[in-house]
N, C-alpha and C positions, 0 to 999 in steps of 0.2 A: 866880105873877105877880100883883100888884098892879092895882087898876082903872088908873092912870095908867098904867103899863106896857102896856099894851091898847090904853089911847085913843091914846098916843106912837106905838105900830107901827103901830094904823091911819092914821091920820094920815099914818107918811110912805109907808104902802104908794099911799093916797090919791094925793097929791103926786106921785111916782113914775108913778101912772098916767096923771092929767091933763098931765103932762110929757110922756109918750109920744104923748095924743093931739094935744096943742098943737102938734106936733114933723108928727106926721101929718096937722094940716089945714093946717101953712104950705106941706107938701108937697102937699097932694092942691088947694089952694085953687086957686094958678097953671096948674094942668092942667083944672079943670074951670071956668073961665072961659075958657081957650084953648077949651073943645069949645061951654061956652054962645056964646060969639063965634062961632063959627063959621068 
């Protein structure tokens, strides 16, 4: 595997993960403003 080949996989393993998180704070965001509200 070549250096680009490397930096290309990390890159979309990256991507992939901040998708995952992105996905998990629009969900977690409206529940924990429901409990900061009160």
């Amino acid at each position: 595997m070549s250096h680009v080949h490397v930096c290309y996989y990390l890159g979309i393993i990256a991507l992939r993960y901040f998708a995952i998180l992105d996905s998990l704070y629009i969900f977690i965001r409206p529940f924990s403003m429901f409990l900061s509200s009160g």
